[in-house]
C-alpha positions in Angstrom: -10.1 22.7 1.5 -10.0 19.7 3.8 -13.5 18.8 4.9 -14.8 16.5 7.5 -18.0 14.1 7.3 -19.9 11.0 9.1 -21.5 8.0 7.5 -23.2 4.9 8.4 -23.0 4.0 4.5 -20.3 1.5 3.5 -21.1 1.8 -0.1 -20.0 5.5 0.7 -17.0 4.9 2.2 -16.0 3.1 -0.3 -16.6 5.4 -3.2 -15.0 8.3 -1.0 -11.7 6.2 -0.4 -12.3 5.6 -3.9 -11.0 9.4 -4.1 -8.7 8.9 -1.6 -10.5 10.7 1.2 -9.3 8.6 4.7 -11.2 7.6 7.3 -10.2 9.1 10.8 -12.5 7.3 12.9 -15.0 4.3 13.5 -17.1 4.2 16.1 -21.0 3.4 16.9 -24.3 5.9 17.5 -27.2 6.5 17.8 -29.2 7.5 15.0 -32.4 9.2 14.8 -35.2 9.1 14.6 -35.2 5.0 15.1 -32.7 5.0 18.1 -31.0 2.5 16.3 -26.8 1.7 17.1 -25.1 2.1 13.9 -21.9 2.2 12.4 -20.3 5.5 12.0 -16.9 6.1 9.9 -15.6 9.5 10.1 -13.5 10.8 7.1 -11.6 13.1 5.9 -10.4 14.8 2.7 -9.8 17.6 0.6 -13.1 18.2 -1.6 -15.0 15.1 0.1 -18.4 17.5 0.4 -18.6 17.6 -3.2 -17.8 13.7 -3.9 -20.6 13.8 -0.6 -22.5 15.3 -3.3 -21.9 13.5 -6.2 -22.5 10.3 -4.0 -26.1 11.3 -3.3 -27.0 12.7 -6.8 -25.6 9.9 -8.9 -24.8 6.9 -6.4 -22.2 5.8 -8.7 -20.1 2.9 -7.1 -17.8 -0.1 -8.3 -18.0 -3.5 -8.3 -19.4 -5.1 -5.2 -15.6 -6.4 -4.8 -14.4 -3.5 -4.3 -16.0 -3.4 -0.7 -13.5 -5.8 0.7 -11.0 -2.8 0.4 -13.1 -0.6 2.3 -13.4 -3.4 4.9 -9.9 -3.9 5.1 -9.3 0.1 5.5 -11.9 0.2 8.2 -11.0 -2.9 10.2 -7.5 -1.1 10.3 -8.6 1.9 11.9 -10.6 -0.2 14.4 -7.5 -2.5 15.0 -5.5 0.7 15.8 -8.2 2.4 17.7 -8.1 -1.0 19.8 -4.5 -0.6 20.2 -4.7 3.0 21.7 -2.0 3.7 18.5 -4.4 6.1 16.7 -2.9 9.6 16.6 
């Protein structure tokens, strides 16, 4: 079943594209309780609430160079968002 989820943490967005979950959105917000702007990525995936899951219980990631992928994917969705061309 396709599930929907919000993070500010990069290390999680890599380790859900990881298991090729896709982000749908980046944006900014406000978090709470700090009132702090942060940066938001909205995915997208069939299972991602249990990799969620697994992410928070175990924390399990790759290589620190595996980050510039999930940069890359995330600057890509911001460059189309930018472009009004997201769908």
């Amino acid at each position: 079943m396709m599930g929907r989820l919000s993070t500010p943490n990069v290390l999680e967005v890599s380790y859900l594209l990881e298991r090729r979950h896709r982000i749908l959105e980046v944006q900014t917000r406000t978090s709470w309780p700090y009132g702090i702007l942060e940066l938001c990525v909205t995915m997208e995936g069939d299972g991602i609430e249990l990799d969620h899951g697994s992410f928070l219980r175990y924390g399990t990631v790759g290589p620190l160079t595996d980050l510039k992928t999930c940069f890359e994917s995330v600057m890509e969705v911001v460059e189309r968002q930018a472009e009004g061309g997201w769908s």
